[in-house]
C-alpha positions in Angstrom: 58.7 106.7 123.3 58.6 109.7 121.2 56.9 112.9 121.6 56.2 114.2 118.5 55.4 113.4 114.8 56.2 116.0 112.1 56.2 115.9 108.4 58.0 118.9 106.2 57.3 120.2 102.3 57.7 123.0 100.6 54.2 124.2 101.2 53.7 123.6 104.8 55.1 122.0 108.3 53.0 119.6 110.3 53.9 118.5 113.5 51.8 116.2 116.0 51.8 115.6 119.6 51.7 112.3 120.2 50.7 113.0 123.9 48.1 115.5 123.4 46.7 114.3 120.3 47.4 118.3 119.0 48.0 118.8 115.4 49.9 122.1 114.2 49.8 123.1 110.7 52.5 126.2 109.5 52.6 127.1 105.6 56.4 126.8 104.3 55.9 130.2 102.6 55.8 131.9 106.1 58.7 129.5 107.7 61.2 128.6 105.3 63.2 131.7 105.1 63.1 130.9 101.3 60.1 129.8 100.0 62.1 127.9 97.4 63.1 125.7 100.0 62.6 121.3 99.3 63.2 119.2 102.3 64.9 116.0 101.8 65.7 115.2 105.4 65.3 115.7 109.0 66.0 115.0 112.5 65.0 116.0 116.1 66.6 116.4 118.8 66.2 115.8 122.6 65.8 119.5 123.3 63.0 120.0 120.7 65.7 121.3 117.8 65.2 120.2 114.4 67.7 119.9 111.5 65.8 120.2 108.2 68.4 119.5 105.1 67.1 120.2 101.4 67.6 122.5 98.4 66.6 125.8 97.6 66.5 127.7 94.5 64.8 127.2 90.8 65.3 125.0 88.2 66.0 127.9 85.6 69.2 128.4 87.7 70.6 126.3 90.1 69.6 124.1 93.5 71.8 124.2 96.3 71.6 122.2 99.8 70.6 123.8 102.2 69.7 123.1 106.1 67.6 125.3 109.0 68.0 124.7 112.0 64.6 124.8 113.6 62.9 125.5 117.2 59.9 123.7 118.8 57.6 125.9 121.0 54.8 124.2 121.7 52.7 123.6 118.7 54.6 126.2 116.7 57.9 126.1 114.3 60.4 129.0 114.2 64.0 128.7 111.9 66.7 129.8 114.2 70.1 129.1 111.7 70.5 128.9 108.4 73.2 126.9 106.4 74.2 126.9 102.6 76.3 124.9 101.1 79.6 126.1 99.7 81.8 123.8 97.3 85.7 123.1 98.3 86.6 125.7 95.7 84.9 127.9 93.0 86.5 125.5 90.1 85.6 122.0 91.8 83.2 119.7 90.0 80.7 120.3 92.8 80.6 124.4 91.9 79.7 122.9 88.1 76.0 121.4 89.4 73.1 122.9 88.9 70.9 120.4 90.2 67.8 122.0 87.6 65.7 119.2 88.3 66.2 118.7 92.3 61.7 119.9 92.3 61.5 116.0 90.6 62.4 114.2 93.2 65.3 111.6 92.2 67.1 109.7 93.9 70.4 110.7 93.4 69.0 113.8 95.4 68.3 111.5 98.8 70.0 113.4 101.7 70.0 112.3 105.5 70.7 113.9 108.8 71.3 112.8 112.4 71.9 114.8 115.9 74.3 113.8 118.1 72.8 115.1 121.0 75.3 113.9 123.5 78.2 116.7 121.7 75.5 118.7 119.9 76.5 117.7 116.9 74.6 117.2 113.5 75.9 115.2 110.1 74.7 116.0 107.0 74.7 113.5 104.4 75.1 115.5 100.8 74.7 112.4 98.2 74.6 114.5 94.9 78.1 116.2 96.1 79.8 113.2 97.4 79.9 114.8 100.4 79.3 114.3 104.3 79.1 117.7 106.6 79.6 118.3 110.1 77.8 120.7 111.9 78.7 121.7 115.5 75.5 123.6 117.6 76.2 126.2 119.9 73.4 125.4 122.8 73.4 129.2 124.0 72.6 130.8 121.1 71.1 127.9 119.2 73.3 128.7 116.1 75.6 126.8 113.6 79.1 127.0 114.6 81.4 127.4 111.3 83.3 126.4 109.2 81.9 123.1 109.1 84.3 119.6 108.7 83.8 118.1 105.3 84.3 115.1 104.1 84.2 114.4 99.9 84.3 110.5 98.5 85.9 112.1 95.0 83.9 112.7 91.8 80.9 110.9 91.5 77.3 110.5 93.7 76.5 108.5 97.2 78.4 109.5 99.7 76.0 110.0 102.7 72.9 108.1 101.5 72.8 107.4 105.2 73.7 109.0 108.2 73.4 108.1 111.5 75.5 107.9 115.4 76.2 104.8 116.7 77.1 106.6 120.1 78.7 110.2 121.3 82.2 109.1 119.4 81.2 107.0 116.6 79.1 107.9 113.3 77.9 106.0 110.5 78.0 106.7 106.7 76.1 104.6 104.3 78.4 105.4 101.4 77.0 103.9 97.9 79.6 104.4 94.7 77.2 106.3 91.3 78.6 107.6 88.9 77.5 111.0 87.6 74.9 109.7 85.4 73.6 107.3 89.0 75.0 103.9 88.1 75.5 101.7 91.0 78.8 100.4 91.5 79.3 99.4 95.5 78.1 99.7 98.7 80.2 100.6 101.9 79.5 101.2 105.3 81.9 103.4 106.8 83.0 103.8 110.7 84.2 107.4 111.7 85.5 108.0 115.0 84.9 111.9 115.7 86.8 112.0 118.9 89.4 113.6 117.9 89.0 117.3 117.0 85.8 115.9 115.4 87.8 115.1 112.7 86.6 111.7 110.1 88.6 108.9 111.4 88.0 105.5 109.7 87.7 102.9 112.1 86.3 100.5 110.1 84.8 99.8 106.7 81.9 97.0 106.1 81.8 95.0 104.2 85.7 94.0 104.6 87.0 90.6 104.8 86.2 89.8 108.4 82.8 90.4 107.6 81.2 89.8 104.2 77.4 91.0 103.1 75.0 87.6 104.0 73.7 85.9 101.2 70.5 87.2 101.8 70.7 90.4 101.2 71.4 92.3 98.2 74.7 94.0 97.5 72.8 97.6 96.8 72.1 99.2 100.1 69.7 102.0 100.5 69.8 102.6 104.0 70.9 101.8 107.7 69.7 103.0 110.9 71.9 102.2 114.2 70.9 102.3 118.0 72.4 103.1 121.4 72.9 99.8 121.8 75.4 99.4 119.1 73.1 97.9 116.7 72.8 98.3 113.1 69.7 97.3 110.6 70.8 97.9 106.9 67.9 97.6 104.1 68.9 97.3 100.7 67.3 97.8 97.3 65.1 94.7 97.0 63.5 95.4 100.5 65.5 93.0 102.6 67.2 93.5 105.6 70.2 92.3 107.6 70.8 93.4 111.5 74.3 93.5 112.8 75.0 92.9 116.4 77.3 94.0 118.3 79.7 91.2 120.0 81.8 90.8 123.4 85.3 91.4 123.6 87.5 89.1 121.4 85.4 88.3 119.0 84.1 90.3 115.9 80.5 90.1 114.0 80.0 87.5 111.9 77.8 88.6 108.9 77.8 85.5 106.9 74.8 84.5 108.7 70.8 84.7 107.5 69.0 87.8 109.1 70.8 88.5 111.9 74.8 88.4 112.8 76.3 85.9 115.3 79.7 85.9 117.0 82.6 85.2 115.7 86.1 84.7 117.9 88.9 86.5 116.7 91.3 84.6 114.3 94.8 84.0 115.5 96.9 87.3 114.6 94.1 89.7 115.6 92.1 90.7 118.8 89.1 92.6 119.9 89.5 94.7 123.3 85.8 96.5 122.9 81.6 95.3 123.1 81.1 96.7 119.2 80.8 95.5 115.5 84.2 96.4 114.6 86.0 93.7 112.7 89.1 92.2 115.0 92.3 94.6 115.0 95.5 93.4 113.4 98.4 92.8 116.1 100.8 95.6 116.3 104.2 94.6 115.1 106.3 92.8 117.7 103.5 91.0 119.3 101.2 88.2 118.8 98.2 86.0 119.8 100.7 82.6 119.6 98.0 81.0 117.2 94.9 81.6 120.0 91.5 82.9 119.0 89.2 84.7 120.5 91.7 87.3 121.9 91.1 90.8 123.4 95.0 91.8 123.4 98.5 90.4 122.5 101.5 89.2 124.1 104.7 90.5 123.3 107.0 87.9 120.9 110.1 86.3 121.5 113.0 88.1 121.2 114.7 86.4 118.3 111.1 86.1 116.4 109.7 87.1 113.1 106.4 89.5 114.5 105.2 91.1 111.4 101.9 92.9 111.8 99.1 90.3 112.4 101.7 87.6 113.7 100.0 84.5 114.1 102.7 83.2 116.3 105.0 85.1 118.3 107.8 81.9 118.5 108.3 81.8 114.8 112.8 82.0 114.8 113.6 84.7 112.5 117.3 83.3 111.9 116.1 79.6 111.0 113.2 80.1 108.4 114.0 83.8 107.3 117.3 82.9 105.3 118.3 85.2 102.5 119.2 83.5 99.4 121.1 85.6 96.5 120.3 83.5 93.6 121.8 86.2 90.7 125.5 86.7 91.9 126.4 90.0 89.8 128.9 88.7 87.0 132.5 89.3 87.8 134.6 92.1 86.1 137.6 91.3 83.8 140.8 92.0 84.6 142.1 94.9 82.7 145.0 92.9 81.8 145.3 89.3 80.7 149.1 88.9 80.1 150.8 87.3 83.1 153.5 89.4 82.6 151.9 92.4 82.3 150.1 91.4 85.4 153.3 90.8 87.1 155.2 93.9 86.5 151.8 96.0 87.4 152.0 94.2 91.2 155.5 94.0 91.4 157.1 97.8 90.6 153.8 99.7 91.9 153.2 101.3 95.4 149.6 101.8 96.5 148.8 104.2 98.8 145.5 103.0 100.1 143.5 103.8 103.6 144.9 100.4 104.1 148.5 99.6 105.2 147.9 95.9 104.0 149.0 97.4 100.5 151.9 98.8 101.6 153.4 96.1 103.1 152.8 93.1 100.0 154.2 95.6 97.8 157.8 94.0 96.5 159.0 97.9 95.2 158.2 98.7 99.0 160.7 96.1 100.8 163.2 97.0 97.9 163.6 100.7 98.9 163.8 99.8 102.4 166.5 97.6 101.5 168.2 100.2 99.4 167.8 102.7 102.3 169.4 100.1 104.7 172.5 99.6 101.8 172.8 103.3 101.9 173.1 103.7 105.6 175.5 100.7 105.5 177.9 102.2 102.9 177.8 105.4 104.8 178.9 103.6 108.0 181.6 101.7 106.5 183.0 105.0 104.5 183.0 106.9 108.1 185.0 104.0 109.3 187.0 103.8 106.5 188.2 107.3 106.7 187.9 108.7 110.1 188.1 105.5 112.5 191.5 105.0 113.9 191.2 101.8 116.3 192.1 98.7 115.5 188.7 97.4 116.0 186.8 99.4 113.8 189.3 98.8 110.7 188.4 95.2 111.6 184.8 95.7 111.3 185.2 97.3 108.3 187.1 94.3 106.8 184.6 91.7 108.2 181.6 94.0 106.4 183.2 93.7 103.2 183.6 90.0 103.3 180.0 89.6 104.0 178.3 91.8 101.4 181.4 90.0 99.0 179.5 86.8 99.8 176.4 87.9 98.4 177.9 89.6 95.2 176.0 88.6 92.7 176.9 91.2 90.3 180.4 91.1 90.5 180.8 87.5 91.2 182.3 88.2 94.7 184.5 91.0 94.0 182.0 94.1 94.9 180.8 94.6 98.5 178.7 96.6 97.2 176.9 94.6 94.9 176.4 92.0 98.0 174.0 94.9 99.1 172.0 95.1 95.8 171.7 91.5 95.6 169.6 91.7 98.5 167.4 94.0 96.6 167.3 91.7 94.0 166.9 88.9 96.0 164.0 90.3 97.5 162.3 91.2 94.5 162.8 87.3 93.2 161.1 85.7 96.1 158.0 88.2 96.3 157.9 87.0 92.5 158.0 83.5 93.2 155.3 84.2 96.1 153.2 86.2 93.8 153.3 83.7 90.5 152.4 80.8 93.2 149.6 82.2 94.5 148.4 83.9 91.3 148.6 80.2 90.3 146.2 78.5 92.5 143.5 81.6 91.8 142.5 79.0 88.9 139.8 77.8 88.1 137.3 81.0 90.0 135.2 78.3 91.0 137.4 76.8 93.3 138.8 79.8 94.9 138.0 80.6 98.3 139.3 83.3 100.1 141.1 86.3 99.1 144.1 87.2 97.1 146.2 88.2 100.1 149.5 88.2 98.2 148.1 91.3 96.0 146.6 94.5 97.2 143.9 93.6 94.8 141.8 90.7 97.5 139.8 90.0 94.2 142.3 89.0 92.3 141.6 85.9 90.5 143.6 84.3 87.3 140.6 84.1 85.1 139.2 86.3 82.2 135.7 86.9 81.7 133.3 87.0 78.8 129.6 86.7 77.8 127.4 85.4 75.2 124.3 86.5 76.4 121.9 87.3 74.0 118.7 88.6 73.3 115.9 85.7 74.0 113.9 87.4 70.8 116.8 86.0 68.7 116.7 82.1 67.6 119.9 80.0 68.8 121.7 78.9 66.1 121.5 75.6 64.4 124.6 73.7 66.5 123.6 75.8 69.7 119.9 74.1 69.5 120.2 71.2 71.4 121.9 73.1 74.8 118.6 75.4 74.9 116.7 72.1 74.2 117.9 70.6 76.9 117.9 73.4 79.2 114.0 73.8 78.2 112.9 70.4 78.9 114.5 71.1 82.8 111.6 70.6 85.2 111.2 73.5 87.8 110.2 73.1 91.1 108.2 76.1 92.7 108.9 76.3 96.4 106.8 78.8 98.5 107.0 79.4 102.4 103.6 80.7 104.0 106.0 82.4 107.0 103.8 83.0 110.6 100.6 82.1 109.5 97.7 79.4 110.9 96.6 78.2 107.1 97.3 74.2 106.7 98.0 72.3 103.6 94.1 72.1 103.5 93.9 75.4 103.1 96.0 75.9 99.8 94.7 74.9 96.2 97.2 76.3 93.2 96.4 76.8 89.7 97.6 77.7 86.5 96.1 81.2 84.9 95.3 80.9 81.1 92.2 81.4 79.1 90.8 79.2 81.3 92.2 78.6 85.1 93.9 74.5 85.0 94.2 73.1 88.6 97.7 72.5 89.1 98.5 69.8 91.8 100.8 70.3 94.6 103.8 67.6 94.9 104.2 68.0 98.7 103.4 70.1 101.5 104.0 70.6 104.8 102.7 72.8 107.9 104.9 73.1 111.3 106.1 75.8 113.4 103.8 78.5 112.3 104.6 78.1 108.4 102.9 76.3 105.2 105.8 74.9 103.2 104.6 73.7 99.6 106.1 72.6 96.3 104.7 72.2 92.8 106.7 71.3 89.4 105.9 74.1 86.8 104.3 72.9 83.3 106.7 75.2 81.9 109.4 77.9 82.5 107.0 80.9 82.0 103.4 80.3 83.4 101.0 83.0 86.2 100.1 81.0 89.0 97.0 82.1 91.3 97.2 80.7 95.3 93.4 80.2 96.5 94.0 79.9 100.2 90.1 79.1 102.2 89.2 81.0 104.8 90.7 83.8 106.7 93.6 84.1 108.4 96.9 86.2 108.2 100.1 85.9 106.8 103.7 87.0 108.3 105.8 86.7 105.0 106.3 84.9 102.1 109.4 83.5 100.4 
């Protein structure tokens, strides 16, 4: 039950003890360290400290926000700290308002505060600047302790309508969207955990799509006030009001309902570990609820499974549904010659000196100059035993040499030992020919080939040449080219799309087609098994928008 009951203007401070019945009265002009000074806002804290937030200055200037910090001795009221506002920088939009009119009241000049009296704490809630401010109190010398943490929502008016603590760790922001000339837009309620360094840290943001405004009350919000208990009460423009309870671990708030929340299990994919009104958490990647509700953590998936963030299902086989189809093959480069025997003589008589040895060895020129070495060491032997061998059995291997390069004299018909050794050469050159031409053969049509061209150092090889007639699709096809693109127009195309990891049915899914108007477009067949919504539809046409409506809420691993 409280103690006291105060009331603050410009003119004078009030404040009345509940328990005595005692009523104090102080004029502003002997308080307020400026006597300029309009409150907007206030709070009290458990050790008798007030926070007063308003403006001070004249309208033939400028107003800027300002807040006391305020002691209660006994009846009386004495300003301890004072605080002014400063904008981020001197050439910010904020350091452009004057505020002139802030004596009218308006209420794009609302302002809210709150104590935190567990880490001496206040928040300031600046709606004209955009801008929440925390204040940090040092309990010894009841002073503000600076620089304050700021927090801006960009240019334009509402941020900090509403201010309040939800407990030691957790504020509240009631943060509507104006623009500078106070047009409504949105209404957010924003989550900040200020555990660490006392930083803004967005835990959560209602409404989002866990948790939706009721249909009774109105989308403007005006205020909210929250309790120890976790509770929230939000009021919005048309008087209504809407209380948000918190909920037990693995299940979130459901705000869908009339006057008051109810509780909702966490969907499959998400999970709830804490007694607040937090919408359920997304599963960290690599683990998974295995399509159960109402969770408060998740298990770790399968090795060989498709996890995404928010997996559904933590069995879902990433190597049978998550195949990768290359549907646009890039076109194949011509050869940069056509002529077979152009093509020949380029394979035949060249040596490449790749990082690869496989060149090496299928090039014909290669073999030949090994062969040609060999001849050379074979005519030097049989010159050294011509000349300087004087056994009998070294002139006889000598004469048994020469008949067997004679053999295989194809240049001098027989006569030339020495031409037996070139005709190996040449021999060798005419069967990597015929090996070449035969496999250079069967690299015909390109859509039959499989494999590469090992016979050539080039493994792409392919006995083809390459052209295109693409044009652009702005120019008409001529008169005798008509009836292809007829034909290929009046194709039907089937739509396939895979809902991968997700716990949506067939149910779930209507399609239609976007134009000036959206045209239902039915769905030819559809399945749901092993964590994935598989459906088909046949396209009115080659170029149309389609628009999924999937009911309800649930996540989704992947699409394909």
């Amino acid at each position: 039950m409280g103690k006291f009951a105060y009331a603050f203007t410009q003119g004078f401070l009030l404040l009345y003890n509940l328990q005595t019945d005692n009523v104090s009265i102080q004029l502003g002009n002997l308080t307020w360290p400026d006597s300029s000074f309009l409150p907007h806002a206030a709070d009290v804290s458990e050790n008798l400290l007030i926070v007063v937030l308003g403006y001070v200055g004249d309208s033939s200037s400028k107003y800027t926000p300002c807040a006391y910090l305020l002691k209660i001795s006994g009846l009386n009221l004495t300003v301890l700290e004072t605080w002014i506002y400063t904008p981020p920088t001197s050439t910010s939009w904020q350091a452009s308002l004057t505020n002139w009119n802030a004596d009218t009241y308006s209420a794009k000049y609302d302002m809210s505060v709150s104590i935190n009296d567990a880490e001496s704490q206040v928040l300031l809630g600046i709606q004209i600047t955009n801008t929440i401010v925390l204040l940090n109190i040092n309990q010894t010398s009841t002073t503000f302790l600076l620089p304050p943490q700021t927090l801006s929502n960009g240019k334009g008016i509402g941020m900090g309508k509403t201010v309040d603590w939800l407990d030691e760790n957790t504020s509240l922001v009631l943060v509507n969207t104006y623009s500078l000339s106070y047009v409504w837009s949105a209404s957010q309620i924003f989550t900040y955990n200020m555990n660490t360094n006392h930083n803004f840290t967005v835990v959560s943001i209602i409404p989002n799509t866990q948790q939706t405004l009721a249909p009774g009350i109105g989308p403007i919000l005006i205020s909210l006030v929250g309790t120890q208990s976790g509770v929230i009460i939000l009021l919005d423009s048309q008087g209504n009001y809407y209380i948000i309870l918190p909920t037990p671990l693995g299940d979130t708030s459901d705000t869908s309902t009339n006057l008051v929340s109810s509780n909702l299990p966490c969907m499959p994919g998400t999970f709830s570990s804490a007694f607040n009104i937090q919408p359920c958490s997304l599963c960290p990647e690599n683990y998974s609820t295995f399509g159960l509700t109402g969770q408060v953590s998740c298990e770790l998936c399968a090795s060989n499974a498709f996890c995404p963030l928010g997996a559904a299902f933590g069995n879902v086989s990433a190597s049978s549904l998550l195949t990768s189809t290359n549907q646009a093959p890039a076109y194949p480069l011509p050869p940069q010659s056509v002529q077979f025997e152009n093509i020949l003589m380029e394979n035949m008589f060249t040596i490449s000196f790749s990082s690869s040895n496989r060149c090496l060895l299928v090039s014909p020129l290669f073999w030949v100059l090994i062969s040609m070495l060999l001849g050379i060491l074979i005519a030097l032997v049989m010159t050294i035993l011509k000349y300087c061998a004087t056994h009998p059995l070294g002139k006889k291997t000598r004469r048994g040499l020469k008949q067997f390069f004679k053999h295989f004299d194809l240049i001098g018909e027989g006569d030339l030992w020495i031409g037996g050794i070139v005709s190996f050469a040449i021999l060798i050159l005419v069967i990597f020919a015929y090996v070449f031409s035969n496999g250079y053969f069967y690299r015909y049509p390109i859509e039959k080939i499989s494999g590469n061209a090992t016979f050539a150092c080039d493994l792409a090889l392919s006995n083809a040449q390459f052209s295109t007639r693409l044009m652009s699709l702005m120019v008409s096809p001529k008169a005798d080219e008509l009836p292809i693109f007829e034909l290929l127009n009046a194709q039907l195309f089937t739509l396939h799309v895979d809902f991968v990891n997700t716990f949506f049915s067939c149910t779930d899914v209507t399609l239609t087609q976007i134009k000036d108007i959206n045209l239902p477009l039915p769905i030819s067949s559809c399945n749901s098994s092993d964590g994935s919504l598989s459906l088909a539809a046949i396209l009115p046409s080659h170029g149309v928008n389609l628009q999924f409506l999937l009911a309800g809420i649930n996540t989704i691993g992947g699409i394909r």
